[in-house]
N, C-alpha and C positions, 0 to 999 in steps of 0.2 A: 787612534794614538794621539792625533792630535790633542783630541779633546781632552784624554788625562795629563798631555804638557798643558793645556791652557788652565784644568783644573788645580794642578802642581804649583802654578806659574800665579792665580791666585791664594792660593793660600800663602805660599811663600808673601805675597806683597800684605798678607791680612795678618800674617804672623809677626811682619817685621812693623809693621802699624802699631800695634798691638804694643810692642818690646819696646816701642820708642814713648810709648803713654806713661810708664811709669818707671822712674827711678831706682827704686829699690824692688829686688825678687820677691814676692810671696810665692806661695806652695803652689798656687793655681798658677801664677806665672810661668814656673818651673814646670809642673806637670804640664801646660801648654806647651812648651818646649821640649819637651824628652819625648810626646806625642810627635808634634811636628819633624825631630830627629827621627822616631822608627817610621813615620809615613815616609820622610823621605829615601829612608833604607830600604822598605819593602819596593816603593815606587822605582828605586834603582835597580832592583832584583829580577823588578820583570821587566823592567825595558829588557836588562840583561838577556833574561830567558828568551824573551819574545822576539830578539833580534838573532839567537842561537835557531827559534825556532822556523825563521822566514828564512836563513841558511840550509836548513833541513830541506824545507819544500821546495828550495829552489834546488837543490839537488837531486828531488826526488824529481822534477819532472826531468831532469837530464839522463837520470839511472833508474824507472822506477822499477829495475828487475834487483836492486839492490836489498836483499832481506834486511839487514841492519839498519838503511836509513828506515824502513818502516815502523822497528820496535825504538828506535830512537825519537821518530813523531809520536808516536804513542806517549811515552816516556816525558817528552817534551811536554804533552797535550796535557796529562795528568800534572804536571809541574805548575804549567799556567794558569791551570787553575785552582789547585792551591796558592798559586801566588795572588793569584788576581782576589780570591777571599780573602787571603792576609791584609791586602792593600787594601781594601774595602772597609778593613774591621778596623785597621789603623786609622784610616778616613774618618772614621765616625768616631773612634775616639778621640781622637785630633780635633774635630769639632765639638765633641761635646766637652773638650778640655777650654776649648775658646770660648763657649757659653759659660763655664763657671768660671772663667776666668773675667769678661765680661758681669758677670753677676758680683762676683767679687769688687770689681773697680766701681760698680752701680752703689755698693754698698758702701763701702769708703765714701764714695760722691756724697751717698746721702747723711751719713755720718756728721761730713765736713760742714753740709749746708744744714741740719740740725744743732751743729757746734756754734752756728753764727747767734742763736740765741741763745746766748752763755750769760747765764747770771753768778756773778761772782758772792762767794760765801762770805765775804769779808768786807764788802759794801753793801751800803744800804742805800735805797730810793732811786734815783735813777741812776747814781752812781754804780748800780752792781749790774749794769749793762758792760762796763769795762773791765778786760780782764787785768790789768795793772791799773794804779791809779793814775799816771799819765795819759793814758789811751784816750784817742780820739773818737770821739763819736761819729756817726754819719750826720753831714751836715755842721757840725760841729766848727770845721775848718772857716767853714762862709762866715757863720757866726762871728768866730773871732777878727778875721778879712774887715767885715761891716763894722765892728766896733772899734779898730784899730783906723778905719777911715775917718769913722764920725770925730772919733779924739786927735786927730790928726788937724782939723779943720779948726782957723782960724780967724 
């Protein structure tokens, strides 16, 4: 049990990571989030169950001539483990919703850093490096720095 809080307990920190990267919602964002919402529903379902079910057996070793607490472990036993498949399958969609989402923010990255060689339709020669005409070039800044020294000097 521990280990599915301590799995719970990462994702939670990988999801909130995640939600603080970008500004605005896209769909993979969203579908990362409404994963993470039903993993954390199913993961609350079966603590639920499973703490109904250590109730059971602790009763049962107090009464174990009690017919009902039997079909009630039974009943529990089949519950767990439907629950515990639910949480499993949410898990992995939950993750594979964080890899496209992941995948998605890769792709904007690569977008933005292909954007940085933007040649403008409206300029020509090395001017269409800039996407306005005032825009500064890389290095550009120094350039102007060194020539506003030299004309400075007296």
């Amino acid at each position: 049990m521990n280990q599915v809080r301590s799995v719970a307990l990462f994702c939670s920190f990988l999801f909130f990571f995640l939600a603080g990267c970008s500004s605005t919602q896209s769909s993979a964002q969203l579908l990362a989030e409404d994963s993470y919402i039903v993993y954390l529903e199913t993961y609350k379902a079966y603590a639920e169950a499973e703490e109904r079910y250590m109730n059971v057996l602790f009763n049962l070793e107090r009464m174990p001539e009690e017919e009902d607490l039997w079909i009630m472990k039974r009943s529990l036993t089949a519950e767990l483990e439907q629950l515990r498949t639910l949480m499993l399958q949410s898990r992995a969609e939950f993750e594979d919703a964080v890899k496209a989402w992941d995948e998605h923010l890769q792709n904007n990255l690569a977008e933005i850093k292909k954007g940085k060689n933007f040649v403008s339709p409206n300029l020509r020669g090395a001017e269409a490096k800039r996407s306005s005409p005032g825009e500064l070039l890389p290095g550009e800044a120094a350039k102007i720095g060194r020539n506003a020294e030299s004309s400075n000097r007296y």
